[in-house]
N, CA, C and O atoms as CSV, one atom per row, in Angstrom:
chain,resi,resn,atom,element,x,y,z
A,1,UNK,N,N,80.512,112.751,114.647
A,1,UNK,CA,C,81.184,112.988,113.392
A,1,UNK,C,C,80.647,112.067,112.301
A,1,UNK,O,O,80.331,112.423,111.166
A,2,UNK,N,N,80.587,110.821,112.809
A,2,UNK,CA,C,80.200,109.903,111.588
A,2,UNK,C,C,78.694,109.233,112.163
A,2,UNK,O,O,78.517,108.959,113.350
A,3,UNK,N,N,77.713,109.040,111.143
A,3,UNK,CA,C,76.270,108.416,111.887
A,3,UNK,C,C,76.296,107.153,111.067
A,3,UNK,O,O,75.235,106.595,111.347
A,4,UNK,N,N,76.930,106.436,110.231
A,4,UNK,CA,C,76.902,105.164,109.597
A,4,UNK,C,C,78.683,104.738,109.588
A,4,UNK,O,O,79.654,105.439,109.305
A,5,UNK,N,N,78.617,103.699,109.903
A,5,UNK,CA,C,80.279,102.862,109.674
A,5,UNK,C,C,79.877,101.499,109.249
A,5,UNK,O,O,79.191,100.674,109.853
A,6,UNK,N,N,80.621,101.414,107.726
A,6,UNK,CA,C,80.422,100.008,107.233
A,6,UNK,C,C,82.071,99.459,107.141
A,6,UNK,O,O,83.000,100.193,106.804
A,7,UNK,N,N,82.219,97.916,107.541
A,7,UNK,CA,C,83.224,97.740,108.099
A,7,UNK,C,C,82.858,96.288,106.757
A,7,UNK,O,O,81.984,95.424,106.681
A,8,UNK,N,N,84.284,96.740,105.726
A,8,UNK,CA,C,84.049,95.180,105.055
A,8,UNK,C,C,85.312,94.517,105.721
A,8,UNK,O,O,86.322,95.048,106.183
A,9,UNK,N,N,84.984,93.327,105.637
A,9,UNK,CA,C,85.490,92.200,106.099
A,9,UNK,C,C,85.787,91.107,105.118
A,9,UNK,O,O,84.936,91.114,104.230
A,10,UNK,N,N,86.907,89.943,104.920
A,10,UNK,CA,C,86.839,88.940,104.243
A,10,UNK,C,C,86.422,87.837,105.034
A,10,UNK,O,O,85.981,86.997,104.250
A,11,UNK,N,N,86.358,87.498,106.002
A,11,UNK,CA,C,85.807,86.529,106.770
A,11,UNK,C,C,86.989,85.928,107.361
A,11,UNK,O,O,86.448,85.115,108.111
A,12,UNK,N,N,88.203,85.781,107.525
A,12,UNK,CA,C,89.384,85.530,108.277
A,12,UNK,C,C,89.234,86.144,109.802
A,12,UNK,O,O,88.573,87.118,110.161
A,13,UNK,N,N,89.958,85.370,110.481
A,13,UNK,CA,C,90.585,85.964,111.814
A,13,UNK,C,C,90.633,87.707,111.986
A,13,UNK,O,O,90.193,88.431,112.880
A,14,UNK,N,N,91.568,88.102,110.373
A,14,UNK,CA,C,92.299,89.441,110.866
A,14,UNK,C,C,90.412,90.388,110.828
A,14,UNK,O,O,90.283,91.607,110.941
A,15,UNK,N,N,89.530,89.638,110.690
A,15,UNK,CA,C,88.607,90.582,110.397
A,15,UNK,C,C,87.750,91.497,111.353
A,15,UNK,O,O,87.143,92.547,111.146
A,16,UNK,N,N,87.911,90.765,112.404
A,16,UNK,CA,C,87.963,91.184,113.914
A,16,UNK,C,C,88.423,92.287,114.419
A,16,UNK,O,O,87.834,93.050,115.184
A,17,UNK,N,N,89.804,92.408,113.863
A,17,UNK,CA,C,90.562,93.113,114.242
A,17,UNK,C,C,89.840,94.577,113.662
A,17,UNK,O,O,89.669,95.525,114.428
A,18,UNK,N,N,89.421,94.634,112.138
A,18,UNK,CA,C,88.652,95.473,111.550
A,18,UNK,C,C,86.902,95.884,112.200
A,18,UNK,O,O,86.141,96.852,112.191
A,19,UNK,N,N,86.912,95.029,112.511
A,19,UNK,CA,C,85.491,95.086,113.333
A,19,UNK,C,C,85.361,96.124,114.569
A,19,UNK,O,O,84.734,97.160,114.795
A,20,UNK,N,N,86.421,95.175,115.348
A,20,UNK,CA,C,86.928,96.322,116.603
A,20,UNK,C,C,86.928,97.363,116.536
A,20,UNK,O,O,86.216,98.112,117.205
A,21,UNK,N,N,88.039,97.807,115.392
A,21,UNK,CA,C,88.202,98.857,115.484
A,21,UNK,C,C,86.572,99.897,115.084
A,21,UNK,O,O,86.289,100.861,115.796
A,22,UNK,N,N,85.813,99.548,114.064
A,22,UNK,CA,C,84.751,99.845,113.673
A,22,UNK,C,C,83.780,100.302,114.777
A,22,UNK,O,O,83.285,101.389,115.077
A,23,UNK,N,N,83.714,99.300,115.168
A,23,UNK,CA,C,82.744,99.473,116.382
A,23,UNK,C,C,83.518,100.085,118.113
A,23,UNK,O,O,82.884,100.080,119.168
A,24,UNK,N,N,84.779,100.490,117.979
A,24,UNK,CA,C,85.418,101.740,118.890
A,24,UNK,C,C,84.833,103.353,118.287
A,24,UNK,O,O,84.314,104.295,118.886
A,25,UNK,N,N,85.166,103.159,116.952
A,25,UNK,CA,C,84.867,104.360,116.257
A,25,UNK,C,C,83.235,104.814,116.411
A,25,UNK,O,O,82.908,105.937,116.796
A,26,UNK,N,N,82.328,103.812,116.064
A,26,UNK,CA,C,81.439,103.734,116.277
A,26,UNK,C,C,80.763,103.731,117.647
A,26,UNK,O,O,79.619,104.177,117.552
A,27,UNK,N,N,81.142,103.325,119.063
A,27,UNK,CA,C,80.639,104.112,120.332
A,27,UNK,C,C,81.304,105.629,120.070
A,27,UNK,O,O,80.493,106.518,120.331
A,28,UNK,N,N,82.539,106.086,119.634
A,28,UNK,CA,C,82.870,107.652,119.929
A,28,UNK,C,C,81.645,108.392,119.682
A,28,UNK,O,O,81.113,109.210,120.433
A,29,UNK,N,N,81.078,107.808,117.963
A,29,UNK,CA,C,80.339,108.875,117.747
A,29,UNK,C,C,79.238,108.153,117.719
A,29,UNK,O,O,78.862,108.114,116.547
A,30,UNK,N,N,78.647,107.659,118.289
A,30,UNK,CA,C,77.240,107.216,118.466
A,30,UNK,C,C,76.662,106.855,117.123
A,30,UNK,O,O,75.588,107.298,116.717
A,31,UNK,N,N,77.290,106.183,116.586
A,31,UNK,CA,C,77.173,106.005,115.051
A,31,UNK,C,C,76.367,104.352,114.947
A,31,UNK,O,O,76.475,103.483,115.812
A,32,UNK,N,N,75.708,104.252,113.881
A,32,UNK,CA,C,75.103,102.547,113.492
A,32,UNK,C,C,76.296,101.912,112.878
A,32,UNK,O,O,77.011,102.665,112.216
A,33,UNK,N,N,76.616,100.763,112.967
A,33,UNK,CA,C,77.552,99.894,112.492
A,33,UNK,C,C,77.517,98.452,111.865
A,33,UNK,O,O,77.107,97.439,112.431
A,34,UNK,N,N,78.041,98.549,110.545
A,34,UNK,CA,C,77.313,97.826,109.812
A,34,UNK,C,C,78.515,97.056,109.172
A,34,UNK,O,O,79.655,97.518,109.222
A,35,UNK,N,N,78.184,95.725,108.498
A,35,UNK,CA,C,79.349,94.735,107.928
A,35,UNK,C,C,79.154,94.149,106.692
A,35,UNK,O,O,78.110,93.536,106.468
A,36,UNK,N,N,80.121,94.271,105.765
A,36,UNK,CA,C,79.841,93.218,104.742
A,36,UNK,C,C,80.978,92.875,104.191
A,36,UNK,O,O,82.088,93.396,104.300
A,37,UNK,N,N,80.380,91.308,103.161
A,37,UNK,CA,C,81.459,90.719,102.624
A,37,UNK,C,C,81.334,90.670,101.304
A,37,UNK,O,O,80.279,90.149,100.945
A,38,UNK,N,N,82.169,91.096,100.297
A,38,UNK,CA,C,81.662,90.924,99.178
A,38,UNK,C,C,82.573,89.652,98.263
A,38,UNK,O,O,83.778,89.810,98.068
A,39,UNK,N,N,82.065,88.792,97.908
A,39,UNK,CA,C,82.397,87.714,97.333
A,39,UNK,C,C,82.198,87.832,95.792
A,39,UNK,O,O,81.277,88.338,95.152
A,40,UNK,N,N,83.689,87.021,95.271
A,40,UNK,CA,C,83.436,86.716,93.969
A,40,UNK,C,C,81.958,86.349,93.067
A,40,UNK,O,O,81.023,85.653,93.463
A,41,UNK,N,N,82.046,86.823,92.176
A,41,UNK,CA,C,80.681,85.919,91.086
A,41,UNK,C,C,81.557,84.968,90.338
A,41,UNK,O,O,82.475,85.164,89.541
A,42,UNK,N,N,80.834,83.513,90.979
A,42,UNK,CA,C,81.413,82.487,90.853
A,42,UNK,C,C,81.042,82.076,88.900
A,42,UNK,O,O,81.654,81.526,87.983
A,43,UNK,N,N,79.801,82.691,89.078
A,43,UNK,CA,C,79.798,82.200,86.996
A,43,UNK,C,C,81.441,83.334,86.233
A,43,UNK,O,O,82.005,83.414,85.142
A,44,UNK,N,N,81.555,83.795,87.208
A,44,UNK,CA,C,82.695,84.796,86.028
A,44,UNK,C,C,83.770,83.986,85.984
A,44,UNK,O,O,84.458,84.151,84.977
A,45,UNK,N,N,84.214,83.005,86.891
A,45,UNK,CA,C,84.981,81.925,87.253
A,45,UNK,C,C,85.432,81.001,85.858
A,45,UNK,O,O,86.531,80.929,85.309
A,46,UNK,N,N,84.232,80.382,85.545
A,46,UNK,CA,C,83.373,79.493,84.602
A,46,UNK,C,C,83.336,79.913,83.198
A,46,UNK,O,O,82.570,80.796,82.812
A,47,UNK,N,N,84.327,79.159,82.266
A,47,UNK,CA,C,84.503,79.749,81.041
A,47,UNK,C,C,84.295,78.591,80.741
A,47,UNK,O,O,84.903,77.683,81.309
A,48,UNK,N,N,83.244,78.330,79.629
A,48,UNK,CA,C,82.798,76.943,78.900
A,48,UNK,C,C,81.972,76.637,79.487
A,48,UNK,O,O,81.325,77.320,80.280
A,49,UNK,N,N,81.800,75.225,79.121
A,49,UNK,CA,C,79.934,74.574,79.424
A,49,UNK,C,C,80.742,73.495,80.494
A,49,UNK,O,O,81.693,72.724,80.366
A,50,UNK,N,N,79.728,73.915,81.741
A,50,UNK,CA,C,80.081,72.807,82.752
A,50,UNK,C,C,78.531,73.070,83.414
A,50,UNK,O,O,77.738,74.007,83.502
A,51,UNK,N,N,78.625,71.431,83.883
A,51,UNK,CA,C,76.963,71.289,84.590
A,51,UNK,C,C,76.686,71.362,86.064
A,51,UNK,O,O,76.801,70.404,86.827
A,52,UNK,N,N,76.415,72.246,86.313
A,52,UNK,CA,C,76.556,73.415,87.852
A,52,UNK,C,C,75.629,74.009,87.983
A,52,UNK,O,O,75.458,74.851,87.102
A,53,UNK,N,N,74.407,73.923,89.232
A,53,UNK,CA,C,73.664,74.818,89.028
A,53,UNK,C,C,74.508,75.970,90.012
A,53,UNK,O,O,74.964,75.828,91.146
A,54,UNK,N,N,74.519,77.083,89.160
A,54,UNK,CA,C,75.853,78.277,89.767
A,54,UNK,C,C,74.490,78.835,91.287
A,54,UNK,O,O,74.721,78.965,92.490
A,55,UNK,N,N,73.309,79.012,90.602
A,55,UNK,CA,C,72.109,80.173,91.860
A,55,UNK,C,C,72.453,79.039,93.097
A,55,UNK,O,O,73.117,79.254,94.112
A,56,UNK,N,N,71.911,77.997,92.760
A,56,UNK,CA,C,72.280,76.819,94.109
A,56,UNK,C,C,73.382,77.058,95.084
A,56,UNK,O,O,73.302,77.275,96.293
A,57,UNK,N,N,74.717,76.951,94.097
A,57,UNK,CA,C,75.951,77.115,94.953
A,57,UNK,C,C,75.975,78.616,95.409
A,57,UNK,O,O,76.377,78.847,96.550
A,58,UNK,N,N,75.664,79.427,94.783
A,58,UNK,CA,C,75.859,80.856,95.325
A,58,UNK,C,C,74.701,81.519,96.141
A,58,UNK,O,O,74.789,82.669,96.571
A,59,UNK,N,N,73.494,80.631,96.345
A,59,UNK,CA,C,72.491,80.737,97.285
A,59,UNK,C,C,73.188,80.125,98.981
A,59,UNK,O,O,73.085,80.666,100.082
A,60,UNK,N,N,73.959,78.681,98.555
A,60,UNK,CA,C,74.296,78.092,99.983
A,60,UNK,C,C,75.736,78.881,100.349
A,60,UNK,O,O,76.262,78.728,101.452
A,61,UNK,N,N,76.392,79.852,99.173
A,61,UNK,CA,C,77.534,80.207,100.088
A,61,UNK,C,C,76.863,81.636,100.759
A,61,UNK,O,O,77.138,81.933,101.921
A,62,UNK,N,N,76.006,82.449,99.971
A,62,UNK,CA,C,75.531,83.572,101.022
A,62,UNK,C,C,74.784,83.473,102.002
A,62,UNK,O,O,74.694,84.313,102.898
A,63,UNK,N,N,73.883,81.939,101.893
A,63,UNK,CA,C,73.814,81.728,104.015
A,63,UNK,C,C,74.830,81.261,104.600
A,63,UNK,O,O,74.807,81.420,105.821
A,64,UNK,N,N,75.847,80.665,104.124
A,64,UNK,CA,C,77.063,80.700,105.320
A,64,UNK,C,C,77.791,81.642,105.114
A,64,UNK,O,O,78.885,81.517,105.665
A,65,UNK,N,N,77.645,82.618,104.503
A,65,UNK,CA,C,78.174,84.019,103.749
A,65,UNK,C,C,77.660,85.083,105.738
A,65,UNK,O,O,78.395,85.671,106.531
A,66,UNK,N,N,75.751,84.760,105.753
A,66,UNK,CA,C,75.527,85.863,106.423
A,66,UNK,C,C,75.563,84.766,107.698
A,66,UNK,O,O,75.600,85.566,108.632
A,67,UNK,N,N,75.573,83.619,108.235
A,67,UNK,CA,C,75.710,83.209,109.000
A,67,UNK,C,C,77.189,83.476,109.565
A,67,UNK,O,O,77.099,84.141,110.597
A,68,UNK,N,N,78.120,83.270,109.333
A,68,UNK,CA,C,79.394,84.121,109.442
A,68,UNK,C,C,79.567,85.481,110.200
A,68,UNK,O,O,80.220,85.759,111.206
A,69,UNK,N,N,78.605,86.391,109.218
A,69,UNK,CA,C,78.782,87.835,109.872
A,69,UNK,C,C,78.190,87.702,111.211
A,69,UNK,O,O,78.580,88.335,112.192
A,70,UNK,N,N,77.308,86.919,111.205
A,70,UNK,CA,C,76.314,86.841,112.327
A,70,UNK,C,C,77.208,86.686,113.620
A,70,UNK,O,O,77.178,87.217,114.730
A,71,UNK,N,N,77.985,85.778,113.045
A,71,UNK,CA,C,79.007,85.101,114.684
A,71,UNK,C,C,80.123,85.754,114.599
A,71,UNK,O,O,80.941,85.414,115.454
A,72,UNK,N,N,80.542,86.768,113.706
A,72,UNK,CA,C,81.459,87.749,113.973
A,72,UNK,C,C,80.835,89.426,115.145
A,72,UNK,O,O,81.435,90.317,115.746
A,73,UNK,N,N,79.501,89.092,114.946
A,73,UNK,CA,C,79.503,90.461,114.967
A,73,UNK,C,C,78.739,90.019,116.695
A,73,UNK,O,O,78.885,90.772,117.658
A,74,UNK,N,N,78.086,88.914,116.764
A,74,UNK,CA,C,78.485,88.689,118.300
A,74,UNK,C,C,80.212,88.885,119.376
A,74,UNK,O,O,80.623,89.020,120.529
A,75,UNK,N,N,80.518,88.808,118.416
A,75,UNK,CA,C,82.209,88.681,119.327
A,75,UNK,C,C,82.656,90.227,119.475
A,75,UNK,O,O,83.840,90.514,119.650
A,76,UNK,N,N,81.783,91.068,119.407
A,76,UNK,CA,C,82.423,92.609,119.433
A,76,UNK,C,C,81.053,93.075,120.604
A,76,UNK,O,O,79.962,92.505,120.659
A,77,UNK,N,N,81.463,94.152,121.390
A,77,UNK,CA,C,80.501,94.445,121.910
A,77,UNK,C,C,79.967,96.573,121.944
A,77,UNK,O,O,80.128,97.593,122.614
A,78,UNK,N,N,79.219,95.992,120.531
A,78,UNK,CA,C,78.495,96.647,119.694
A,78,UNK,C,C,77.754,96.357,119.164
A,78,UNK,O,O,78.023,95.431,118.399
A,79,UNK,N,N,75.984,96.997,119.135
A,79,UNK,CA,C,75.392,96.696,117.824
A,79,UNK,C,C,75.617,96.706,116.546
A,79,UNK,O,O,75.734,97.787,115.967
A,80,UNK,N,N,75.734,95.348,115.777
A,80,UNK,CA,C,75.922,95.753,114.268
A,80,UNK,C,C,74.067,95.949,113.984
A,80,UNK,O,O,73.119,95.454,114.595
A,81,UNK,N,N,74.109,96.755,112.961
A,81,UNK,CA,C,72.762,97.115,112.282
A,81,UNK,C,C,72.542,96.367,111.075
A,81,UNK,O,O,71.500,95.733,110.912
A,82,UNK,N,N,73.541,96.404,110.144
A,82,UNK,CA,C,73.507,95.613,109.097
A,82,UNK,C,C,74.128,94.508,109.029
A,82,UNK,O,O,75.213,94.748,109.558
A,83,UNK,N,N,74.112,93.162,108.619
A,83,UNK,CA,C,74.883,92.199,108.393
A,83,UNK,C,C,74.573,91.961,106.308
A,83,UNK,O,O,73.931,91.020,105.840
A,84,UNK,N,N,75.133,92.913,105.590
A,84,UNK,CA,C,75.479,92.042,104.433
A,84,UNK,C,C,76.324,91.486,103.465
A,84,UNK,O,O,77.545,91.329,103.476
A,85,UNK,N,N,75.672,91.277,102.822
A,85,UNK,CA,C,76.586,90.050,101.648
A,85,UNK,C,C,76.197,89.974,100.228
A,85,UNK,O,O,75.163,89.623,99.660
A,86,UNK,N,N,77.697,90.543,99.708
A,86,UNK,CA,C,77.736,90.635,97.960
A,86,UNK,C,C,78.433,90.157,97.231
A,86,UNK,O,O,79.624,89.945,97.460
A,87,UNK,N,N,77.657,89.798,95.868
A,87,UNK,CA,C,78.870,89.139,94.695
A,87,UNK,C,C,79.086,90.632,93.653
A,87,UNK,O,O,78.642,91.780,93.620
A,88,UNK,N,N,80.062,89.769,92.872
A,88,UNK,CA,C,80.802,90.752,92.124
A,88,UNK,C,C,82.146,91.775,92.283
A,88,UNK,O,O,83.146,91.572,92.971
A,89,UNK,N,N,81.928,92.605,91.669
A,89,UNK,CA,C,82.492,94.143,91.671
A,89,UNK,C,C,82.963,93.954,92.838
A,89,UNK,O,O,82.250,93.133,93.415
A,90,UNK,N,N,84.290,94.500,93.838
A,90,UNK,CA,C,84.002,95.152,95.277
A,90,UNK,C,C,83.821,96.292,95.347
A,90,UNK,O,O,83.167,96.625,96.335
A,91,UNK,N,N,84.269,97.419,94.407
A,91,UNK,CA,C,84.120,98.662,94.691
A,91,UNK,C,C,82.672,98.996,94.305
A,91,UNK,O,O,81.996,99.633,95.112
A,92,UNK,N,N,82.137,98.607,93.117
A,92,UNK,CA,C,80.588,98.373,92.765
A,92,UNK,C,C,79.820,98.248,94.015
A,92,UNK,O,O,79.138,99.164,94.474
A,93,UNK,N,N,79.968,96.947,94.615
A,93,UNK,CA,C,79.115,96.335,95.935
A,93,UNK,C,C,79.001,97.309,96.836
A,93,UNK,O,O,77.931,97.632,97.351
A,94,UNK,N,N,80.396,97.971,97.137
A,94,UNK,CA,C,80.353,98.695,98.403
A,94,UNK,C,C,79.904,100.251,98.025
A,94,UNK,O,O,78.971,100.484,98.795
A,95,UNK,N,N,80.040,100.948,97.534
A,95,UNK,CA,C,79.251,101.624,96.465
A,95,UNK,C,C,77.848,101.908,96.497
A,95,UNK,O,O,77.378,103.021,96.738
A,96,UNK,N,N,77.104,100.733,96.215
A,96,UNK,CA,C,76.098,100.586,96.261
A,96,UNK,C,C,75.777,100.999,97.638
A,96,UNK,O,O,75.392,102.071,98.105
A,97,UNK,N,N,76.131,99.473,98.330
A,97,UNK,CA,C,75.923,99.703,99.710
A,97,UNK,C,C,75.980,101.011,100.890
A,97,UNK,O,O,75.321,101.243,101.903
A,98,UNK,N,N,77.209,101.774,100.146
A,98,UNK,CA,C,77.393,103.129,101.119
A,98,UNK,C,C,75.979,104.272,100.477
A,98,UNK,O,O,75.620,105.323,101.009
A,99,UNK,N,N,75.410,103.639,99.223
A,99,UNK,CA,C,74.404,104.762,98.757
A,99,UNK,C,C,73.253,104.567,99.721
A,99,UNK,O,O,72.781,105.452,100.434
A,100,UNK,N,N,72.755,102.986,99.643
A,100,UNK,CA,C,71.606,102.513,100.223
A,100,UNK,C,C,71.288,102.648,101.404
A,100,UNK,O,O,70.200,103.006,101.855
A,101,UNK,N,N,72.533,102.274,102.125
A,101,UNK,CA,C,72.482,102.607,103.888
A,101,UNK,C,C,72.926,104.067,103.979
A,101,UNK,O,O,72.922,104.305,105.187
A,102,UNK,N,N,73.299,105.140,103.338
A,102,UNK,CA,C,73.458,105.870,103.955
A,102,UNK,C,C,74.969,105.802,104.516
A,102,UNK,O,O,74.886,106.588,105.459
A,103,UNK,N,N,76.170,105.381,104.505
A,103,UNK,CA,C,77.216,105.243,105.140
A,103,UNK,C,C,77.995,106.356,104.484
A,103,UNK,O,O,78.067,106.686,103.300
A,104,UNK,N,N,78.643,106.921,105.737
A,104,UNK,CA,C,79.765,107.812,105.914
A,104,UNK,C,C,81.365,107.923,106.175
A,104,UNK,O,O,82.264,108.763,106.144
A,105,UNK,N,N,81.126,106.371,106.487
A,105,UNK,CA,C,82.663,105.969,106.820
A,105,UNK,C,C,82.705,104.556,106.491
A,105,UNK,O,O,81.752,103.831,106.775
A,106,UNK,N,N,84.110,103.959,105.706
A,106,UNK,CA,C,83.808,102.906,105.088
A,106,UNK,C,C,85.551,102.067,106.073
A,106,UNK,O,O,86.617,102.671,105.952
A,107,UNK,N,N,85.515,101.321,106.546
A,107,UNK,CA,C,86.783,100.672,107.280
A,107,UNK,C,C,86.790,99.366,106.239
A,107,UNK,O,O,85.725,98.882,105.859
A,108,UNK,N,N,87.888,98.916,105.876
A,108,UNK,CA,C,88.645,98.164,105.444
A,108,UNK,C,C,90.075,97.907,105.460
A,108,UNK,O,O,90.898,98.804,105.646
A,109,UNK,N,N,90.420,96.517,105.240
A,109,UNK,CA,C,91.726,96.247,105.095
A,109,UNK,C,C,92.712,96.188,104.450
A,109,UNK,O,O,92.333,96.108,103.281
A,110,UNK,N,N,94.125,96.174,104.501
A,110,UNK,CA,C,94.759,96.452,103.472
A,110,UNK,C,C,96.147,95.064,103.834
A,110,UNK,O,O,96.650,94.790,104.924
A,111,UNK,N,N,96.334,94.647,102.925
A,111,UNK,CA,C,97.789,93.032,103.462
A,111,UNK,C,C,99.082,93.697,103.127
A,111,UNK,O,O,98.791,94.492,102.234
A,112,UNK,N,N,100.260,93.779,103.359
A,112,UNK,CA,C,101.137,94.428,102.851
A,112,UNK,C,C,102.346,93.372,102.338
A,112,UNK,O,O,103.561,93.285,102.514
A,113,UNK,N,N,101.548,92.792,101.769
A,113,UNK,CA,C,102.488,91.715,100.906
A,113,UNK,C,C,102.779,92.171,99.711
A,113,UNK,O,O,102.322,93.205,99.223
A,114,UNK,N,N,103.682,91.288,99.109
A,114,UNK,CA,C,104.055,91.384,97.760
A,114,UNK,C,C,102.861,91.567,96.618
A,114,UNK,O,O,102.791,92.446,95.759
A,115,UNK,N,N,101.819,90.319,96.904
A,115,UNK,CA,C,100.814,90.537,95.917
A,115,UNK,C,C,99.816,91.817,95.938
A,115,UNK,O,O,99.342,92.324,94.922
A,116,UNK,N,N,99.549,92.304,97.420
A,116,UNK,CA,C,98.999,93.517,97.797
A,116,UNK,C,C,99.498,94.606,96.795
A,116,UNK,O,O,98.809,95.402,96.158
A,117,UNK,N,N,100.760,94.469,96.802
A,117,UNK,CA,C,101.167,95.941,96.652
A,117,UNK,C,C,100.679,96.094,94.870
A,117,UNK,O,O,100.059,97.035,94.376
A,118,UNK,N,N,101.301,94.581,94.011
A,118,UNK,CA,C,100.516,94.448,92.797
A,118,UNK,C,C,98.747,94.750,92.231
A,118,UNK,O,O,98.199,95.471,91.396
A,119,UNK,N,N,98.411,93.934,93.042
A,119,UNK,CA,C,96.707,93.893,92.765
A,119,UNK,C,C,96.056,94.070,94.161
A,119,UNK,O,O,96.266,93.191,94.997
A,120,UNK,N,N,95.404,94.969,94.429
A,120,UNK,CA,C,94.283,95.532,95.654
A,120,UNK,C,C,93.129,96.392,95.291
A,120,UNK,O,O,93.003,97.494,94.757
A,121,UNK,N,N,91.975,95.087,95.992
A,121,UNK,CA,C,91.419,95.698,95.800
A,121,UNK,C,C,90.970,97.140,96.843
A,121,UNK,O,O,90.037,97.935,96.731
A,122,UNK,N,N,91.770,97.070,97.570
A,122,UNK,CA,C,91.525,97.876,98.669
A,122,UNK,C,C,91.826,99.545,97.619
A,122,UNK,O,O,91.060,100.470,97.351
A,123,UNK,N,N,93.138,99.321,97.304
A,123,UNK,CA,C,93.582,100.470,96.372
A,123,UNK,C,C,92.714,100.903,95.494
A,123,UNK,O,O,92.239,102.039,95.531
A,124,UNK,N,N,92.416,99.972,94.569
A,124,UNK,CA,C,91.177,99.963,93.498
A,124,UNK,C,C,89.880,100.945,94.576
A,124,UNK,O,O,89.852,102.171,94.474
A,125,UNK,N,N,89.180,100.414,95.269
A,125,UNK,CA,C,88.106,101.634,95.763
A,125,UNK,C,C,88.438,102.914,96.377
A,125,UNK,O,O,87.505,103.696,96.554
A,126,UNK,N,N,89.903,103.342,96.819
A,126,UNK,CA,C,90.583,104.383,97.318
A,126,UNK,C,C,89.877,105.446,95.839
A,126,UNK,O,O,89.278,106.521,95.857
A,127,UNK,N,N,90.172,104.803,95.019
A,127,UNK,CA,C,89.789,105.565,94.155
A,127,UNK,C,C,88.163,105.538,93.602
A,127,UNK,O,O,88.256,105.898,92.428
A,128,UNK,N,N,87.083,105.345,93.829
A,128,UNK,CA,C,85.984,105.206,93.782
A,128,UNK,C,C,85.424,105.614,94.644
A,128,UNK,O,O,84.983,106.748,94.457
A,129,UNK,N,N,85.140,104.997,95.954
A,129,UNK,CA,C,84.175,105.504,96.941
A,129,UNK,C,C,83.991,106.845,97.106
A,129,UNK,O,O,84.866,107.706,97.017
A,130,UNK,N,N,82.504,107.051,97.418
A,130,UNK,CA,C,82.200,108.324,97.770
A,130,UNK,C,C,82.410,108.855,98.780
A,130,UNK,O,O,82.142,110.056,98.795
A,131,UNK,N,N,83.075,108.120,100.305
A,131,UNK,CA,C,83.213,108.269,101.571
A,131,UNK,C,C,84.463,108.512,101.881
A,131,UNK,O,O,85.452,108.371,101.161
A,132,UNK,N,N,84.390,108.960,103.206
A,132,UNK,CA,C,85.690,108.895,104.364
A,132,UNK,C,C,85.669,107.545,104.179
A,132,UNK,O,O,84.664,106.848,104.038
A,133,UNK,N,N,87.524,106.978,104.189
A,133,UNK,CA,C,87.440,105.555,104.340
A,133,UNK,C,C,88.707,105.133,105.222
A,133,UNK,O,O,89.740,105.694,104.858
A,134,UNK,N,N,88.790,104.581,105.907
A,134,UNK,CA,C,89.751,104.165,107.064
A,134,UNK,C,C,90.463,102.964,105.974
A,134,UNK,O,O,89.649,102.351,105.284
A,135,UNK,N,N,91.604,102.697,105.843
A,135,UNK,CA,C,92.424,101.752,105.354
A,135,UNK,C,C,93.417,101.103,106.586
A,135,UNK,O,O,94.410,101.724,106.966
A,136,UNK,N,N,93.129,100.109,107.022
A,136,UNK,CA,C,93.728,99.655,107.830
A,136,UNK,C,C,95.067,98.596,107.720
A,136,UNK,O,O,94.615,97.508,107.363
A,137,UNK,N,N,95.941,98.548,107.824
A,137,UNK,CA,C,96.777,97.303,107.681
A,137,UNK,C,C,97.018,96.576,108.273
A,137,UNK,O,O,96.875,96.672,109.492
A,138,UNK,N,N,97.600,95.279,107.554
A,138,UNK,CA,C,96.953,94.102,108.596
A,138,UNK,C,C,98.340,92.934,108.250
A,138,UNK,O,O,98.589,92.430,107.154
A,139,UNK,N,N,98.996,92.751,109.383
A,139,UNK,CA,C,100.345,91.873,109.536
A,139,UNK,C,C,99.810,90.840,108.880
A,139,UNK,O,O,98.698,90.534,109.312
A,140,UNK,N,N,100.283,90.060,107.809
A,140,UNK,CA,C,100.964,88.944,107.111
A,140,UNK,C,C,101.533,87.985,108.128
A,140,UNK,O,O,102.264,88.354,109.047
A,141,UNK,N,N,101.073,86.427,107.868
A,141,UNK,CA,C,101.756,85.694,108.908
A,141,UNK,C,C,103.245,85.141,108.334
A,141,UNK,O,O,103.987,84.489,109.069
């Protein structure tokens, strides 16, 4: 049914849980399985003159950005195909990403908290993506 599954993740515990499931879906249908995280753009942060080199800091957080996926995606037993990592936009990033790879099914999470229900971005790409997208929810501690 599906030949690409991209599974975003924030890098927490519950992300596993999203993974799993990704890569269950992904043996059914013999599908490639792929991960990413998309992270803030830290200059959008940054209003005024402060002395930061921003590429530096946002060069050392996307190797512990893809070092991360790396040791997530050992803990599932599935090939991941892709391991990446984006700033900006999330619905933009992933977007992109479902054009480039080819993805057909997009898994993500959803918190069902108070602030969730206000601002999500999960909601926000419900309405964008071009794909089937699995919305998963995910217990609040």
């Amino acid at each position: 049914m599906y030949n690409h599954i991209l599974v975003a993740i924030d890098l927490s515990d519950e992300s596993l849980v999203l993974l799993r499931k990704g890569a269950d879906i992904a043996k059914a249908c013999n599908a490639k399985l792929s991960i990413i995280h998309v992270d803030v753009n830290f200059s959008d942060l940054y209003t005024g003159l402060i002395d930061i080199n921003m590429t530096s800091v946002q060069d050392n957080v996307a190797e512990e950005t893809l070092q991360v996926l790396s040791e997530f995606s050992e803990k599932i037993d599935y090939p991941v195909t892709e391991r990446l990592s984006g700033t900006g936009d999330f619905t933009q990033v992933l977007q992109d990403a479902i054009d480039e790879y080819k993805v057909d099914l997009l898994i993500t999470g959803h918190h069902q908290d108070f602030w969730s229900k206000l601002v999500s971005s999960t909601r926000q790409a419900m309405n964008s993506i071009s794909v089937d997208m699995l919305v998963v929810p995910l217990k609040d501690n």
